[in-house]
C-alpha positions in Angstrom: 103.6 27.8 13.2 102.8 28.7 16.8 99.7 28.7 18.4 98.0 31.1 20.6 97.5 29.8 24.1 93.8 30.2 23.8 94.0 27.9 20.8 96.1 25.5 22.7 93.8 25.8 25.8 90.9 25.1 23.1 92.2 22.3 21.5 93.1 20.7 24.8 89.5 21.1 26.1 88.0 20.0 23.2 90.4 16.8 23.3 89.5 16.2 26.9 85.9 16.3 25.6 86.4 13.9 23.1 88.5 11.4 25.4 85.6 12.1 27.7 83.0 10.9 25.1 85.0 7.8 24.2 85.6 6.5 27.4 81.9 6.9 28.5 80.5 5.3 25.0 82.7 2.2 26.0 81.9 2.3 29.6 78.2 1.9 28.3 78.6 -0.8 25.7 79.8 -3.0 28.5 76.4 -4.4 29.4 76.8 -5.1 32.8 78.7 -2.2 34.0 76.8 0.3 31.3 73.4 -0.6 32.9 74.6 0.3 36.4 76.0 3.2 35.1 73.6 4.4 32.8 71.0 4.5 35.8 73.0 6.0 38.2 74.0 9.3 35.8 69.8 9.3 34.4 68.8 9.3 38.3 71.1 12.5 38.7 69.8 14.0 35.3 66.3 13.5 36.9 67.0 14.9 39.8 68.6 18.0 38.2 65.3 18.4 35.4 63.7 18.6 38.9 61.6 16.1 38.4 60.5 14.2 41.6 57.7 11.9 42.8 56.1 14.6 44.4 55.7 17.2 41.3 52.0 16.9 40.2 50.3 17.4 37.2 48.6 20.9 36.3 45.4 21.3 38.1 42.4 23.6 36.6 41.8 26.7 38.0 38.9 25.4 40.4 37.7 21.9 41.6 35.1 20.5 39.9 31.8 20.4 41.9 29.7 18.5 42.6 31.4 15.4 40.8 30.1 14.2 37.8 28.5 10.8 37.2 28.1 8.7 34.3 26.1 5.5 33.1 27.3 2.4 33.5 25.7 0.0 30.9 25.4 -3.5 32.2 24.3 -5.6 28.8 26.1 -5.5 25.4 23.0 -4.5 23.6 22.5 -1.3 26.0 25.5 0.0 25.3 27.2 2.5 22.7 29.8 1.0 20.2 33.1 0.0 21.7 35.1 2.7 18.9 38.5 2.2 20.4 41.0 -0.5 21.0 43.5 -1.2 24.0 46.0 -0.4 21.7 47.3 3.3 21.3 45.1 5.0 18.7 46.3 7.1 15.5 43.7 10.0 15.7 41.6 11.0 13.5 41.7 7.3 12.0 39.1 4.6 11.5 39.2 2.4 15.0 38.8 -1.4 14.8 35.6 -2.1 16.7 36.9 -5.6 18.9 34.5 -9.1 18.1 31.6 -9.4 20.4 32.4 -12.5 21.9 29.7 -15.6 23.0 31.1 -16.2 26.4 31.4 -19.9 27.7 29.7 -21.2 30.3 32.0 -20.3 33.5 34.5 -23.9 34.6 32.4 -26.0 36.7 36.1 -26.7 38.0 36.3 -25.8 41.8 39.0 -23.3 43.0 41.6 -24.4 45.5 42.4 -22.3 48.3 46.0 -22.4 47.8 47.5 -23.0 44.6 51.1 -22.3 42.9 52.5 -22.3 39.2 55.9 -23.4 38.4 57.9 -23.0 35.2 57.6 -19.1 35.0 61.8 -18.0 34.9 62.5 -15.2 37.7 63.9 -12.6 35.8 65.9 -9.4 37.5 65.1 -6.5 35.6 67.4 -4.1 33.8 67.2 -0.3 34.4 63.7 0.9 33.6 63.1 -2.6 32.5 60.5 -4.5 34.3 58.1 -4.9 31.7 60.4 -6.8 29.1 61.7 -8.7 32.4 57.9 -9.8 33.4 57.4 -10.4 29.8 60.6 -12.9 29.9 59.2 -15.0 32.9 55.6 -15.3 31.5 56.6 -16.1 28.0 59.1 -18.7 29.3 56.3 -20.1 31.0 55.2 -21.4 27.7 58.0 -22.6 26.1 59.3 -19.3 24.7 63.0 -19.0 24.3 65.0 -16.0 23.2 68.5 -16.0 21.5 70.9 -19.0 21.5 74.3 -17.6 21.4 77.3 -19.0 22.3 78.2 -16.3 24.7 76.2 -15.7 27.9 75.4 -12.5 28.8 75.7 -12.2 32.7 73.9 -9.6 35.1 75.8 -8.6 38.5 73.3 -11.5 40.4 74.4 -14.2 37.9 71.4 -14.5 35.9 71.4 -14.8 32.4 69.5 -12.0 30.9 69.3 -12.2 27.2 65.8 -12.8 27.1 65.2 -9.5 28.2 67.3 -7.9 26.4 65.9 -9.5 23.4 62.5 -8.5 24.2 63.8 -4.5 25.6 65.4 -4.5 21.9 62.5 -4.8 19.8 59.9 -2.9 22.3 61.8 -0.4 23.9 64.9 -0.1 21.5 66.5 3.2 23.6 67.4 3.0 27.5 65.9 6.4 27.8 62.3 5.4 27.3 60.4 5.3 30.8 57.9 2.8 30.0 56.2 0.1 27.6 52.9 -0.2 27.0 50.5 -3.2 27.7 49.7 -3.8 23.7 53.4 -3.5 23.3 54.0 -6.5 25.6 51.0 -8.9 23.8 52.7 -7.4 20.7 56.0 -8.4 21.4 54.1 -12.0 22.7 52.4 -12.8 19.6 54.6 -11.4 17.2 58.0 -13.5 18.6 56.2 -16.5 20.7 52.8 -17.0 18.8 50.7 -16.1 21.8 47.5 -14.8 21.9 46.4 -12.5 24.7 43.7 -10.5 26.5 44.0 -6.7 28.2 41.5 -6.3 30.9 40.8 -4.2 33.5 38.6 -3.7 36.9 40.2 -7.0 38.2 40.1 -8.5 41.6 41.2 -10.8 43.6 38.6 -13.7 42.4 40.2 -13.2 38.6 43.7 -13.8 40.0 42.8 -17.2 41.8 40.7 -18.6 39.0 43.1 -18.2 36.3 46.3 -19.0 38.4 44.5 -21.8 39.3 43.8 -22.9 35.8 47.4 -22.4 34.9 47.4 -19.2 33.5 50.2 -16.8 35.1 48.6 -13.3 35.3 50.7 -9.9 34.2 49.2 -7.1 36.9 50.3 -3.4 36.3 50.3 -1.4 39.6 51.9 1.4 41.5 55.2 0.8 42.7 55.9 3.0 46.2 59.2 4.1 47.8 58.1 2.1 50.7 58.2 -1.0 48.8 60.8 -0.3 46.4 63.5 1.5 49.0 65.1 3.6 46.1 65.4 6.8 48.6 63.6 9.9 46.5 62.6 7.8 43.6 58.9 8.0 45.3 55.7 6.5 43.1 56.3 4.5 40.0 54.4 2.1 37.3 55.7 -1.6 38.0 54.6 -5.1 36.2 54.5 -8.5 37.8 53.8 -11.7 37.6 51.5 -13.8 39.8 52.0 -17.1 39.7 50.2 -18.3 43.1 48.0 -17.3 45.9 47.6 -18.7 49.3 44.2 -17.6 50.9 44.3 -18.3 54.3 46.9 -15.9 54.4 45.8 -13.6 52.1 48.6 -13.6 49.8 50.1 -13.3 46.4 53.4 -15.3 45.3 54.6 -12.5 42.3 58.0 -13.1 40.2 58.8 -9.8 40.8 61.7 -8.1 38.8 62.8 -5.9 41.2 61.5 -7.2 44.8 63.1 -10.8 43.8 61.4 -14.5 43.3 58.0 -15.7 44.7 57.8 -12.3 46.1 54.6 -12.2 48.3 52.3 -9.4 48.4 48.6 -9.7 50.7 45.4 -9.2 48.8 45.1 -5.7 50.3 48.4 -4.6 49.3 48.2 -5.6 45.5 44.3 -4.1 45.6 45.6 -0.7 47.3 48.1 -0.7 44.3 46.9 -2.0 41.3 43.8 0.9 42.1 46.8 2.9 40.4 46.0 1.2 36.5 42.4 0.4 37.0 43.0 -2.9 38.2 44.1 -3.8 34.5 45.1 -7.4 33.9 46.9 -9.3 31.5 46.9 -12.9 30.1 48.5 -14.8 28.0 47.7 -17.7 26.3 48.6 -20.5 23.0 45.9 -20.1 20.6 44.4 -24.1 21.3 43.3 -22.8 25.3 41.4 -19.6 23.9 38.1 -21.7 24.4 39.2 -22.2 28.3 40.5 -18.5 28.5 37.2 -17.0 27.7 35.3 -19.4 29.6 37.3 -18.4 32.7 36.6 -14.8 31.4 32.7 -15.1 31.6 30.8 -12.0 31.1 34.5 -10.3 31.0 35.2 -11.5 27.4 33.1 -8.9 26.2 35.5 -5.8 26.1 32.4 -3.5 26.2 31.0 -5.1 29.6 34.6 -5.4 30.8 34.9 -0.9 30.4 31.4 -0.9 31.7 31.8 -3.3 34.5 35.5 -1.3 35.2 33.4 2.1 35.2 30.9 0.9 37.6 33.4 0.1 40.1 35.5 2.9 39.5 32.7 5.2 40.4 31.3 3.3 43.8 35.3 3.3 44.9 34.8 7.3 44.2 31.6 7.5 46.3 33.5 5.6 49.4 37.1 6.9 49.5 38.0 10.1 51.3 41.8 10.2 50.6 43.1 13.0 48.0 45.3 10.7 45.9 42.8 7.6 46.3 40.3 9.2 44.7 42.9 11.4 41.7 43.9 7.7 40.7 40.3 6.3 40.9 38.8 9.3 39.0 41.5 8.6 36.6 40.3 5.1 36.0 36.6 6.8 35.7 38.2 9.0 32.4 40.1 5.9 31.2 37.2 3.5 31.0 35.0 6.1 29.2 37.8 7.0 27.0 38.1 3.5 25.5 34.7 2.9 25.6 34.8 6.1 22.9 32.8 8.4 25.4 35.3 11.1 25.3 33.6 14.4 26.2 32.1 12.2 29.5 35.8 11.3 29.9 37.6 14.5 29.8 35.3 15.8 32.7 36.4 12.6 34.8 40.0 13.4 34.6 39.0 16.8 35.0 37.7 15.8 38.2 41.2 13.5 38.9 43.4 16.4 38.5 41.5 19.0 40.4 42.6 17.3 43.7 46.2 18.7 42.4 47.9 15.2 44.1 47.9 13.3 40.5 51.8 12.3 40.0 53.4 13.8 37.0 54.6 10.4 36.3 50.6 9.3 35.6 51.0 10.3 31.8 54.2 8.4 31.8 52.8 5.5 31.6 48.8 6.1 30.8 47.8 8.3 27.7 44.3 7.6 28.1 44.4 11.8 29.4 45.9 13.1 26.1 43.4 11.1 24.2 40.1 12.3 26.0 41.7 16.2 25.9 42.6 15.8 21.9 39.4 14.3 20.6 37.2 16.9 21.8 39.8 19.8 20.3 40.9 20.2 24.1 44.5 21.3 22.6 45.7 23.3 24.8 45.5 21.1 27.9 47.4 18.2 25.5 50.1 21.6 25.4 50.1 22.0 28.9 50.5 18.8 30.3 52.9 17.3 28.0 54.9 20.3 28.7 55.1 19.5 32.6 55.1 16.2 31.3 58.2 16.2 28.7 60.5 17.9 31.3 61.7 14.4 32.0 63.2 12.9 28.2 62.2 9.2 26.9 58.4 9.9 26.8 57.4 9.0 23.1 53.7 9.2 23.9 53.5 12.5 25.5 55.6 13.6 22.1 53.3 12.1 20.0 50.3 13.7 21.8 51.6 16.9 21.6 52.4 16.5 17.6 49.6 15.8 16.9 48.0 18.7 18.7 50.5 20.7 17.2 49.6 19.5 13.7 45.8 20.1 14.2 46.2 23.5 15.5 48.2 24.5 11.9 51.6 24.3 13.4 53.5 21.5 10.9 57.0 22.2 12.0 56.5 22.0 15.6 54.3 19.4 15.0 57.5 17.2 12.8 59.9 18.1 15.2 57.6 16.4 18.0 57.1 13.3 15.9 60.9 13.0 15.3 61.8 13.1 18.7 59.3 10.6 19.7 61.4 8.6 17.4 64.4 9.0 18.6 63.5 8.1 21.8 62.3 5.3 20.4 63.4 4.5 17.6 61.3 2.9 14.3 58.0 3.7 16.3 55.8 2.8 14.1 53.0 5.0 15.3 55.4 8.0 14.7 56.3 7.1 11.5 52.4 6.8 10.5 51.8 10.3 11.5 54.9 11.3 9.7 53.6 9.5 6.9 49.9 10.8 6.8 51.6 14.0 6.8 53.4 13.8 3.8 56.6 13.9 5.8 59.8 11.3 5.9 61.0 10.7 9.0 
């Protein structure tokens, strides 16, 4: 039988494809040359799906004016029921109101005014990976260790990074997902090392030195800038670290930074300037024997309600003082977020009302804070959920802006588009358990 030379032509094509396919599937599986060329072909998608540090995220159709205030409440009995967690919510589900705590009286213990940890492993991050990177230097700081296998697994510096990858495998199982979450990295510490941990936010300098000082190694989530990080176009990003000393007469951090190297330094004013980016949010670990010492170094911040209150209240005097467009987008942000988990969500949508009306607010925010979504959905705000996931979603790997938009999808009667959301969320992560809850409280299989 002879064929055609369009069949020929086809078959040959479709060959070529296939080759295609099997030589880039085992260019990938090679993890050291993979990662390197799995970032370098999901920075050109990115560039093609247009999306660039500069995009913004929709603005309303006029500025909000004059801004809005709210109350701060300054003791636990003044103020309303702490109804949501600092993990990721299901909606429309019961929230586990978090223990008022007695806080101890503050260490008597002075505070040096230079002071540096040791034992916290420098790990260089993966693509996309500094948060299961960070995680592996802080949890080796207490005696964690990941998988003992014969074989080493090498990274182009000559570091060993299993760890990580052990970590990046249960939290953020596909490359394509942008971001993990704070609860998934206390998760991930309590769950595989036995560590308890605290979330906090509205941190400063003073929290840093106290409990470095104390030997506790603090997580800090911040902004990450393209004059810092030097990856030409890549512009404003979320970034984790680890401080592990400070030196005051200079004014300076020592960070194990994943992607800026060991005992990175950073001054004061340059952490404070970014860290304003994720409300100054803060995270420690800790084994469950030094929980006494951990709120005692806390003080008044053990409380989670006076910690959102306390966070609010500066929040709103940084908004009364700055001038700068993008300063005050990312500060009124942290006004929404604080008011949002402290369950005052009607107060919180007008905040981040206010935070996109100055039309700077990165795209990239509701990568990695869904604080936005949550505020918008709770008071039926569906369509803005719609619309800024859309903008939001033209970049792939964002499981939370799926799930956001599922859900809005489910409450506004539309159950296929709703299922088809959830089911991408889960394949770009996979076994999310949060997906598969909604799934399940739908009546649906994944």
């Amino acid at each position: 039988m002879r064929l055609s030379r369009r069949t020929v032509a086809f078959l040959a094509a479709a060959f070529g494809l296939s080759a295609c396919i099997l030589i880039a599937g085992a260019i990938l599986s090679i993890p050291n040359l993979g990662d390197r060329v799995y970032a370098r072909v999901d920075r050109l998608i990115s560039q093609w799906r247009g999306d660039t540090s500069e995009a913004a995220l929709p603005t309303l159709a006029a500025p909000v004016s004059p801004p809005p205030t709210f109350v701060a409440f300054t003791t636990p009995t003044a103020q309303p029921t702490v109804a949501a967690t600092l993990a990721t919510q299901l909606p429309n589900q019961p929230t586990t109101v978090p223990p008022t705590l007695t806080p101890l009286p503050p260490t008597p213990l002075p505070i040096p005014d230079k002071f540096a940890l040791n034992g916290a492993r420098y790990e260089p991050q993966l693509y996309n990976n500094c948060g299961p990177a960070t995680l592996t230097a802080a949890l080796v700081f207490w005696g964690w260790r990941g998988s003992e296998t014969d074989e080493l697994t090498w990274y182009a510096s000559g570091k060993d990074v299993r760890w990580q990858r052990d970590i990046a495998a249960a939290i953020k199982p596909a490359r394509s997902d942008k971001n993990v979450m704070p609860y998934e990295l206390t998760n991930f510490a309590a769950e595989y090392a036995g560590l308890n941990a605290v979330i906090r936010y509205g941190g400063d300098v003073d929290v840093i030195r106290r409990f470095v000082a104390n030997g506790f190694p603090v997580i800090v989530e911040r902004g990450f800038r393209e004059e810092e990080h030097g990856q030409v176009g890549q512009g404003w990003e979320a970034h984790y670290g680890l401080i592990t000393g400070y030196e005051d007469a200079k004014r300076q951090f020592i960070i194990q930074d994943s992607f800026k190297g060991a005992n990175y330094i950073k001054t004061y004013d340059s952490l404070l300037y970014d860290w304003r980016d994720f409300n100054y949010l803060y995270i420690i670990l800790y084994p469950s024997g030094r929980e006494a010492e951990v709120f005692a170094l806390l003080g008044a911040e053990a409380d989670i309600g006076a910690n959102l209150n306390r966070a609010l209240a500066k929040a709103q005097s940084e908004a009364a003082a700055l001038t700068d467009p993008l300063e005050l987008a990312f500060t009124w942000y942290n006004i929404g977020a604080s008011l949002e988990l402290l369950d005052r969500n009607q107060e919180a949508s007008l905040a981040f009302d206010q935070a996109r009306s100055y039309n700077v607010l990165p795209r990239r925010t509701l990568w990695y804070q869904t604080s936005m979504y949550r505020a918008y959905f709770k008071v039926s705000r569906y369509q803005d959920v719609i619309d800024l996931a859309n903008v939001t979603l033209q970049t792939p790997g964002l499981e939370e802006s799926l799930y956001w938009r599922g859900w809005t999808y489910h409450e506004l009667g539309n159950l296929d588009l709703a299922v088809a959301d959830m089911r991408a969320a889960l394949d770009a992560h996979p076994e999310w358990d949060q997906a598969l809850q909604a799934l399940a409280e739908w009546g649906i299989g994944p």
